[in-house]
ZADREN-367572 format. One record per residue (C-alpha): residue in three letters; x, z negated, y negated. Coordinates in steps of 0.02 Angstrom, whole numbers, padded with zeros to 5 digits, always signed. Layout:
BEGIN
AlaXZY/...
# end
This chain:
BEGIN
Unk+00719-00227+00832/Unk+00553-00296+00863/Unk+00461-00165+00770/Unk+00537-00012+00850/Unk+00494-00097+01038/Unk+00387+00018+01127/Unk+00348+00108+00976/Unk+00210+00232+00979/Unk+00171+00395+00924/Unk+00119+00343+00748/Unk+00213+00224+00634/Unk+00169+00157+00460/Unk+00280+00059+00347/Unk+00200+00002+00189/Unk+00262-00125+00058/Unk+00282-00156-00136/Unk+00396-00069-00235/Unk+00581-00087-00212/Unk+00554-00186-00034/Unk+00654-00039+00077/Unk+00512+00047+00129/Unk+00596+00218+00140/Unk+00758+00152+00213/Unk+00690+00084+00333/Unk+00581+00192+00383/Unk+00729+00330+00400/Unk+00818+00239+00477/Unk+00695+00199+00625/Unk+00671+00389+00618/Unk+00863+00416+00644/Unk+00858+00293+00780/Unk+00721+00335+00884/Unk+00793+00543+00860/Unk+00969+00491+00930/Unk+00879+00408+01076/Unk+00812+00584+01130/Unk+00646+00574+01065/Unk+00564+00714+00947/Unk+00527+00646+00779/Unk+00431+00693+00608/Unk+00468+00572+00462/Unk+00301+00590+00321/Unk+00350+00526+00165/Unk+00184+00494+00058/Unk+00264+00372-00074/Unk+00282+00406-00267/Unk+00439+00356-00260/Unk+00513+00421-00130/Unk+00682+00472-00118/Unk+00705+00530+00069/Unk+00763+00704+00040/Unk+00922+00610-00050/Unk+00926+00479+00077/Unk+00995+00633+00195/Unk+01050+00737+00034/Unk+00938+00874+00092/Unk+00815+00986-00007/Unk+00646+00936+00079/Unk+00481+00946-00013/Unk+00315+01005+00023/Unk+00371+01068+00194/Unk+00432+01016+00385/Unk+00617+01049+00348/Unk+00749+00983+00513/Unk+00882+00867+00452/Unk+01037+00966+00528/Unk+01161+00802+00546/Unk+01015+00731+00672/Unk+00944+00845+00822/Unk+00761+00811+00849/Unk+00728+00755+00663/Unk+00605+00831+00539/Unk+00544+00778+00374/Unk+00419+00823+00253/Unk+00373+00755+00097/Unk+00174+00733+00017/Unk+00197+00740-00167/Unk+00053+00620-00204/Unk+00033+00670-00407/Unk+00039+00856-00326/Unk-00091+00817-00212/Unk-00180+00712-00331/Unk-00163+00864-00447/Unk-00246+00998-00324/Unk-00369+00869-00257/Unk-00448+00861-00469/Unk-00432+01059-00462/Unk-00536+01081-00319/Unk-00682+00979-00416/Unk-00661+01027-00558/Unk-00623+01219-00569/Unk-00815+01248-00519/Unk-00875+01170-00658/Unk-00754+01227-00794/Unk-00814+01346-00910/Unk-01018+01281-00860/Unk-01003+01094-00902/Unk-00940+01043-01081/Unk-00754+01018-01133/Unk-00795+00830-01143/Unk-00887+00811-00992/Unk-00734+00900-00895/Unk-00621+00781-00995/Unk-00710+00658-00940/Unk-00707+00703-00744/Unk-00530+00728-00757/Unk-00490+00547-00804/Unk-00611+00480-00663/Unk-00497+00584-00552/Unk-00342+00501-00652/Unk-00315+00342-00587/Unk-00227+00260-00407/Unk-00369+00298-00310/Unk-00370+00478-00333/Unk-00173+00489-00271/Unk-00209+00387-00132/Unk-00376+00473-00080/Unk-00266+00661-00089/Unk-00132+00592-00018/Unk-00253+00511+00138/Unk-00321+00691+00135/Unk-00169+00760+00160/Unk-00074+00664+00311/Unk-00246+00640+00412/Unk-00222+00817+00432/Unk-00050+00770+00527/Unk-00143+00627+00601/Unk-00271+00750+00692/Unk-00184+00910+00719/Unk-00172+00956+00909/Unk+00010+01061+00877/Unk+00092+00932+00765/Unk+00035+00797+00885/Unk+00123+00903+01038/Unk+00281+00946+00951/Unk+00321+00746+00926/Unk+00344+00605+01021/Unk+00341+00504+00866/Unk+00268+00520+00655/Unk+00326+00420+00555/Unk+00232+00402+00385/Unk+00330+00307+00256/Unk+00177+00201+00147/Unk+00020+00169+00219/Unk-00173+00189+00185/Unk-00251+00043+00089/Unk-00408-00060+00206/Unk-00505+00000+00022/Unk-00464+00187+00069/Unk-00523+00162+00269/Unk-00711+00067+00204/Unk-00716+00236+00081/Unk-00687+00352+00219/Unk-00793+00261+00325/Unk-00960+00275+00203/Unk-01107+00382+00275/Unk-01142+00562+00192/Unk-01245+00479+00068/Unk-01130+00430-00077/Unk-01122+00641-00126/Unk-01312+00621-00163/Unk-01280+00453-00246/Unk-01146+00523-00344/Unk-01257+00665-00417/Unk-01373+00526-00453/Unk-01249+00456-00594/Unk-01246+00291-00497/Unk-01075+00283-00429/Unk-00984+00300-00608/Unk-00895+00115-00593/Unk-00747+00145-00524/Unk-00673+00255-00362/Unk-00832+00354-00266/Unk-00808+00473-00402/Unk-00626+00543-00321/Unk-00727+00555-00144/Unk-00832+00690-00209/Unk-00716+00833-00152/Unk-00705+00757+00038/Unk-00877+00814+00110/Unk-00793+00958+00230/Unk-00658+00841+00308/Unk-00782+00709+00362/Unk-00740+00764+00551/Unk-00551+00728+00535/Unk-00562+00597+00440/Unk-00672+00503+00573/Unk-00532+00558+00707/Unk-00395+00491+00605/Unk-00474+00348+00593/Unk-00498+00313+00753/Unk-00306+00349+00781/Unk-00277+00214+00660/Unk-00375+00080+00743/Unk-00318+00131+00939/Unk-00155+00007+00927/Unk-00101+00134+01098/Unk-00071+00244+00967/Unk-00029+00156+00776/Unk+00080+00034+00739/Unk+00085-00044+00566/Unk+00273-00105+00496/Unk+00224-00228+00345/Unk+00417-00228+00255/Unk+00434-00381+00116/Unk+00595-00458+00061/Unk+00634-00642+00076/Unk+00534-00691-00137/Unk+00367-00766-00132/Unk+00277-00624-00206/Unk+00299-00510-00094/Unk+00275-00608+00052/Unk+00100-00624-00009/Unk+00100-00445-00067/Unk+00094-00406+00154/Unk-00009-00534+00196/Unk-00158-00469+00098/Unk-00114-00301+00170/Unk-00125-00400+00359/Unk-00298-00444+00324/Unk-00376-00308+00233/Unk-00320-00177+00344/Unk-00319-00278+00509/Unk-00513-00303+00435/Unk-00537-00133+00457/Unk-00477-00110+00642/Unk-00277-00070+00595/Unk-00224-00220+00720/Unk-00045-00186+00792/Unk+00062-00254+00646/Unk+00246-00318+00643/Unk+00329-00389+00481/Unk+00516-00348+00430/Unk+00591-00439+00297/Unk+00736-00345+00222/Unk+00879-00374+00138/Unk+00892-00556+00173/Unk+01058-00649+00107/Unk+01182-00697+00249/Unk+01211-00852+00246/Unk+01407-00828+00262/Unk+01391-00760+00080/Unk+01325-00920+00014/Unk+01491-00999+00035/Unk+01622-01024-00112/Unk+01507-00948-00244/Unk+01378-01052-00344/Unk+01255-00927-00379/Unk+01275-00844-00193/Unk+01231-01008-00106/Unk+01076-01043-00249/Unk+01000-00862-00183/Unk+01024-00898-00009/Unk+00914-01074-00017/Unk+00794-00991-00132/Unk+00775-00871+00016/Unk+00769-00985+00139/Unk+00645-01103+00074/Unk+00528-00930+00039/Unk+00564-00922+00230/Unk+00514-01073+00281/Unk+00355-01065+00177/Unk+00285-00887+00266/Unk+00108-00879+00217/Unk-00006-00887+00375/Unk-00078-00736+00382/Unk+00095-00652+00434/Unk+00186-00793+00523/Unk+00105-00764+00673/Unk+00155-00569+00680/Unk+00306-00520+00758/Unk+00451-00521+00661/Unk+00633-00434+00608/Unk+00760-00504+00480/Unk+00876-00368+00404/Unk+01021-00441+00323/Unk+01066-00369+00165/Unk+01186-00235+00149/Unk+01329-00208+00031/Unk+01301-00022+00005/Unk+01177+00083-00047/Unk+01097+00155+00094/Unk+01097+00346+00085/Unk+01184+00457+00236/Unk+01183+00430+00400/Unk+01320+00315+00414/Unk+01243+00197+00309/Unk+01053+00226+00399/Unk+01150+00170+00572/Unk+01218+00010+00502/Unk+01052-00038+00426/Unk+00989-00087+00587/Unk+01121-00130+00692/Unk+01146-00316+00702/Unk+01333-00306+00720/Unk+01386-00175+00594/Unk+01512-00229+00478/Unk+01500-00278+00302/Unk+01578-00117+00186/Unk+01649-00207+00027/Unk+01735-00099-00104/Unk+01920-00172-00146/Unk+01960-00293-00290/Unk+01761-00245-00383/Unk+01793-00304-00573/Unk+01633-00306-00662/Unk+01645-00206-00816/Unk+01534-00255-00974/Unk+01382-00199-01003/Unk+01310-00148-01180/Unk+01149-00189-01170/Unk+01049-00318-01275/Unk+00980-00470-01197/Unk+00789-00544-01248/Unk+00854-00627-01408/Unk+00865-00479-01503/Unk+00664-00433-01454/Unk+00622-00601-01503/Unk+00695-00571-01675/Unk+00604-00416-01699/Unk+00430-00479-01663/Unk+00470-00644-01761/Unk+00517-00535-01925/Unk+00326-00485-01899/Unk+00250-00660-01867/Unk+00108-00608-01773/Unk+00048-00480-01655/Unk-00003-00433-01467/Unk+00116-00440-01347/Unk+00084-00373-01158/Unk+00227-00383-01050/Unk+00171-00267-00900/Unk+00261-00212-00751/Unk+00236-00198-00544/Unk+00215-00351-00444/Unk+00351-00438-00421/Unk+00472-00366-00559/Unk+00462-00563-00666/Unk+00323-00527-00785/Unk+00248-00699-00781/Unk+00414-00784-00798/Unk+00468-00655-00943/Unk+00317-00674-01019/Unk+00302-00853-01039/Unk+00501-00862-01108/Unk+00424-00744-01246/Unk+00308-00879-01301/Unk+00415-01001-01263/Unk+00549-00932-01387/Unk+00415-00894-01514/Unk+00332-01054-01525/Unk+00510-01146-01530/Unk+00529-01061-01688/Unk+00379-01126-01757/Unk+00240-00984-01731/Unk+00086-01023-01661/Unk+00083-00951-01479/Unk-00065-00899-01356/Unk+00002-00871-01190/Unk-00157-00808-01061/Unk-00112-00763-00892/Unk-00199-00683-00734/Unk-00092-00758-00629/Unk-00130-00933-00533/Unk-00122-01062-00678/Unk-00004-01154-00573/Unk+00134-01033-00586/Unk+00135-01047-00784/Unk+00110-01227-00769/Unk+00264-01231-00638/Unk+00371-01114-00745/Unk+00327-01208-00892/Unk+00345-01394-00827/Unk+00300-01467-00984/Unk+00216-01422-01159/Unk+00284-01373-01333/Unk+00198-01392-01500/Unk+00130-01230-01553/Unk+00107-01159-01367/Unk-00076-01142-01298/Unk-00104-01064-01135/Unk-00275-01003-01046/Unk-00287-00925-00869/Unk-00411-00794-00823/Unk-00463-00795-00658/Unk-00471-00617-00583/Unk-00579-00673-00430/Unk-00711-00744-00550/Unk-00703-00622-00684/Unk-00701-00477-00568/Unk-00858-00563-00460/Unk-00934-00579-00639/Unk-00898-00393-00686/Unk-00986-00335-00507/Unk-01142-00436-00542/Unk-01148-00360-00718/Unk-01152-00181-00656/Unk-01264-00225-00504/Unk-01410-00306-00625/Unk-01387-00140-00747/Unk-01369-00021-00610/Unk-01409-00097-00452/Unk-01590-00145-00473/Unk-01685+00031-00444/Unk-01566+00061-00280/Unk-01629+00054-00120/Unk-01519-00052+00031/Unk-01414+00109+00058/Unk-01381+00122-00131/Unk-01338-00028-00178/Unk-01217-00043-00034/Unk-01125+00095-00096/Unk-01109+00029-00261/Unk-01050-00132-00194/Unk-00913-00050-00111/Unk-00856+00059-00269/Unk-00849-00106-00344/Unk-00700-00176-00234/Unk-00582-00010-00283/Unk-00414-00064-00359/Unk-00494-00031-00549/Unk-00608-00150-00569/Unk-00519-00298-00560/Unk-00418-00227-00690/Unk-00579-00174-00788/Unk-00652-00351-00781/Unk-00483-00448-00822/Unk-00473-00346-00957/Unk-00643-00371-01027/Unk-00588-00561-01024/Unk-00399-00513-01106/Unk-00515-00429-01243/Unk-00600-00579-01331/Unk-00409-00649-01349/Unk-00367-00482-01444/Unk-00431-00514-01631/Unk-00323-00684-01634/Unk-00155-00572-01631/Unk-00209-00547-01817/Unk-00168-00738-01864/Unk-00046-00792-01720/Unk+00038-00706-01577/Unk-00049-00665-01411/Unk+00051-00635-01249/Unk-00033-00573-01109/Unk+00043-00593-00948/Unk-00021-00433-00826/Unk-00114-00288-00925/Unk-00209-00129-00869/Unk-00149+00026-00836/Unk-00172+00180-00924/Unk-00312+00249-00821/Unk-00416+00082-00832/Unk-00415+00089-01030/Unk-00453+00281-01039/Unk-00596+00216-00905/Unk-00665+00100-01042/Unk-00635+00205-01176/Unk-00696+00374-01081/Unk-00869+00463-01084/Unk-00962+00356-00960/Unk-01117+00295-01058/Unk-01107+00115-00950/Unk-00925+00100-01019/Unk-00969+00137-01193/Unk-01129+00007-01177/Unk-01024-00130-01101/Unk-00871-00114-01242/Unk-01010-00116-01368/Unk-01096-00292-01293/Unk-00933-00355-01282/Unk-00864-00326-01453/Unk-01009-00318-01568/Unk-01005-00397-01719/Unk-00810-00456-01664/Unk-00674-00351-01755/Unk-00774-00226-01851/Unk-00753-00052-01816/Unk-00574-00089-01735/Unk-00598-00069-01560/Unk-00481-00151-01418/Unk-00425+00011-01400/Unk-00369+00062-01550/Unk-00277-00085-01575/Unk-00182-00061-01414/Unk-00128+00097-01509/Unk-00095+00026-01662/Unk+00119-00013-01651/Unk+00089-00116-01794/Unk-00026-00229-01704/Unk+00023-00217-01513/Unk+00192-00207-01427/Unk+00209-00168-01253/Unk+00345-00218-01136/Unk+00382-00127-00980/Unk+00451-00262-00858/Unk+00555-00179-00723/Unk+00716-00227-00591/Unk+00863-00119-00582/Unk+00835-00041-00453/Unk+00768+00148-00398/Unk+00592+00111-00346/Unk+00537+00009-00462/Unk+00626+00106-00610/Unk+00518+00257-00555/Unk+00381+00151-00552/Unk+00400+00087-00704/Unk+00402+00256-00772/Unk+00246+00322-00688/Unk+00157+00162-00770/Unk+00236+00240-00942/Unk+00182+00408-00929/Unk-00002+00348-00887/Unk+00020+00227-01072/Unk+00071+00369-01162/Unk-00074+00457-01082/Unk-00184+00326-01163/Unk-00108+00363-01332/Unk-00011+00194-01313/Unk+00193+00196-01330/Unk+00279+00052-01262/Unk+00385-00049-01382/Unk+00526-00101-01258/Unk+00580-00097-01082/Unk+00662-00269-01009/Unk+00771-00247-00848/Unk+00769-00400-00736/Unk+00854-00501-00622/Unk+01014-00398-00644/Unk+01163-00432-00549/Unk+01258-00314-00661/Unk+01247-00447-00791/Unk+01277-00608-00681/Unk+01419-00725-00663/Unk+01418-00713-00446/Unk+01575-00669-00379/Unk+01505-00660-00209/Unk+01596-00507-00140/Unk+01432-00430-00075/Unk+01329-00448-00219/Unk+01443-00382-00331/Unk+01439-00234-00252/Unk+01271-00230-00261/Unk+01291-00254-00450/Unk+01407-00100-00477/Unk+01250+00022-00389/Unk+01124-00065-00523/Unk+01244+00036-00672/Unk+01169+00193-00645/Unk+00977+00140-00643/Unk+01034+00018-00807/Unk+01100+00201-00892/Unk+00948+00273-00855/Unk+00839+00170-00915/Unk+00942+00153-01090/Unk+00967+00342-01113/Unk+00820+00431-01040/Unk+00669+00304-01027/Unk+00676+00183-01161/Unk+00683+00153-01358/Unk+00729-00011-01340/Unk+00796-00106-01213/Unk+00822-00265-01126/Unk+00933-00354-00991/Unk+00901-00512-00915/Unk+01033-00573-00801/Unk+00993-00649-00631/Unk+00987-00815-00623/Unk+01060-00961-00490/Unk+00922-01081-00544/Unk+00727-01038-00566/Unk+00711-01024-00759/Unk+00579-01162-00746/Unk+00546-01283-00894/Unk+00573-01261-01098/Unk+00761-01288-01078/Unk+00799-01151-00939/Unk+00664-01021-01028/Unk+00736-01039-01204/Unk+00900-01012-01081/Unk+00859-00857-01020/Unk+00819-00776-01176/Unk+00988-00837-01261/Unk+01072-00757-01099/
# end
């Protein structure tokens, strides 16, 4: 393995959701332990189910893993961190400021950049500790800081002072205000990142499109910020053996391949590791072994009969919202879970029954062109540009707030302005003039922000409040996008999610921060399910029979109503295959 070649002390995987981050990163922790050396394993992802990967009790704490000598683990809660982090800024002031004020602090300190800024706070701490660093040869962190994180980290003492000022209130300085005392290690762990002797950087993708693309914008943004040894893996890549004797086996494998053969540039030049895919779910240390080991055999259960499955396909939503005739729909979900695909079946389906359909996207228009590959009467469809909308956002708040700063200032609010929320912000301030024609026809918005962003819009920040006003005066009355969000009359959400563990956790962290908006989702739709194929490739139907549980948990814990879309052995692309997919 490439990646694990002359590996150094510290080791970062990072990824999107459901990739294998975790796995693999155990697993190069089991390896690198059984070849003698002393290893910690750091697990700072949301999702992250190490402690069952070795089915041992772990937590906030270095506990040893008994089945491997030399191996210790310890898991950052981020929403626990994130959770003290908003304490320690807010508990002063509690009690002095007013209840809305505080309420309003509290959702500044709400959002992704909070968790990742407490969570950064926590393991450069590991990074920089003179006893940790001697009692391992090797940490291994599973998830990695973003290059927006570093630049924060990086600004000069100045943004406290431009904080107090009330001129930082965009977006993410507000979550650096309880970092002043840790400037020191933060500047050593920083250097530890950049000093490639030391920090090695494991971009993990699988072999799809999106999240291929997904680690090449992490290559440049962090390599931008001095985080230059970086190897990509590619996990759980179809072997080619499968693709033999079944149909929709051999359609996967050249969908793979041709994703392969297309590696964007920024990565193809990194070294790189292919990881077949495995048959079994990868918990224990058996299973941890194989993972990496080019020649370990392929596990299949005996004689695997799929059993039915008794959940509802898309039909049955479609028939729902049509009995309305109208409405909002936003089909929302993690990158790379299907949402643009989903989405545009939706108004596919709906406008083949006659309704008029608006279909607006923030994806590249070429993707709903592609997936539509044709038109339909009844269909319209608009693409917002996030780059322009979001450059059009940032010159908005620099002329209302950026005119009486000085260099330093404005600087500083030029960098709050490239945090993870304000793309969302500014899309969604283009999604919002498409709102008031739900009333007359339906609107389906492909990609929608989260929680935090509308309780951001909707919060106590007098620039929020003045920019909702200019942007909806005079439109719908005293209905404001927000309410209608929260009206279940009006607007029905769809949680778009895969079966799979990650990005069913996800999808539930994405729900909790809705319903902390006052905003229920209508429906959950579960993806690309194997479970629900027709492959009788021995290997993925294995696979299939460890999607059941994540399916049952989803129908009896997460969701009202549910979904399942089976995977498919073509692309759904064009009117025929969409109006396919939903029927399925």
């Amino acid at each position: 393995m490439n990646f694990l070649e002359d590996a150094p002390r510290f080791l970062f995987f990072t990824g999107k959701g459901g990739v294998g981050k975790t796995s693999l990163s155990c697993a190069a922790a089991v390896r690198l332990a059984e070849a003698g050396q002393r290893v910690l394993l750091v697990s700072t992802d949301p999702a992250s189910n190490v402690g069952q990967v070795f089915d041992v009790a772990i937590g906030h704490r270095v506990t040893a893993i008994p089945t491997v000598p030399r191996l210790a683990v310890l898991e950052i809660d981020p929403q626990a961190a994130a959770g003290a982090y908003r304490e320690r800024i807010t508990g002063p002031v509690r009690g002095v400021l007013p209840d809305a004020v505080i309420k309003g602090i509290e959702e500044q300190l709400s959002g992704a950049c909070t968790t990742e800024i407490a969570a950064f706070d926590e393991f450069t701490a590991l990074l920089t500790d003179p006893a940790l660093i001697d009692d391992y040869d090797h940490v291994i962190f599973d998830t990695a800081p973003t290059g927006h994180t570093i630049r924060l980290l990086r600004l000069p003492g100045a943004w406290s002072g431009f904080l107090e000022a009330g001129q930082g209130d965009a977006s993410c300085l507000g979550p650096l205000a309880g970092l002043d005392k840790q400037r020191t290690q933060y500047k050593a762990a920083i250097r530890a990142l950049a000093d490639a002797a030391q920090t090695r950087l494991v971009l993990v993708a699988r072999a799809q499109q999106s999240a291929l693309q997904e680690a090449a914008r992490t290559h440049e943004e962090l390599a931008a910020v001095g985080f230059s040894q970086q190897y990509l893996v590619v996990n759980g890549v179809l072997p080619a053996a499968e693709a033999e004797g079944d149909r929709f086996a051999h359609a996967i494998y050249e969908r793979e391949q041709e994703v392969l053969r297309a590696i964007p540039e920024g990565v193809k030049a990194l070294p790189r590791d292919m990881i077949p895919l495995r048959p079994f779910n990868l918990m224990g240390l058996t299973a941890l072994r194989h993972l990496l080991d080019p020649d370990a055999p392929q596990r299949f259960a005996p004689d695997i009969v799929p059993e039915g499955l008794k959940v509802s396909g898309l039909a049955a939503l479609i028939d729902a919202m049509a009995a309305e005739g109208h409405g909002l729909v936003m089909v929302m979900g993690k990158g790379g879970v299907g949402k643009t695909t989903l989405a545009t079946a939706l108004a596919v389906a709906l406008a083949h029954q006659g309704f008029p359909v608006h279909l607006t996207t923030s994806d590249p228009a070429a993707h709903v062109t592609e997936t539509l590959n044709g038109s339909l009467d009844h269909l319209t469809v608009s693409r917002i540009d996030p780059g322009a909308e979001t450059e059009r956002y940032r010159q908005q708040v620099l002329a209302a707030k950026g005119h009486s700063l000085d260099e330093r200032g404005r600087a500083l609010l030029e960098e709050d302005l490239r945090s993870p929320c304000t793309e969302e912000i500014a899309v969604f301030q283009a999604f919002s003039h498409l709102i008031g024609e739900a009333d007359r026809k339906f609107v389906v918005m492909d990609t929608a922000p989260t929680g935090h962003t509308l309780l951001l819009l909707d919060a106590t920040g007098a620039y929020h409040r003045e920019v909702m006003r200019q942007i909806h005066a005079n439109r719908h009355g005293s209905m404001t996008p927000m309410k209608q969000l929260q009206d279940t009359k009006h607007t029905r959400v769809l949680i778009v999610t895969l079966p799979e563990t990650t990005p069913v956790l996800e999808a539930v962290l994405l729900q909790d921060d809705l319903r902390r908006a006052g905003i229920e989702p209508w429906a959950w739709v579960i993806n690309n399910s194997l479970a629900a194929s027709t492959t009788r490739s021995p290997l993925l139907m294995q696979r299939a029979g460890e999607e059941r549980a994540q399916i049952a948990a989803v129908q009896n814990t997460h969701a009202h109503r549910v979904a399942l879309v089976p995977a498919q052995a073509d692309e759904p692309i064009g009117i025929e295959r969409l109006l396919a997919l939903v029927q399925a």
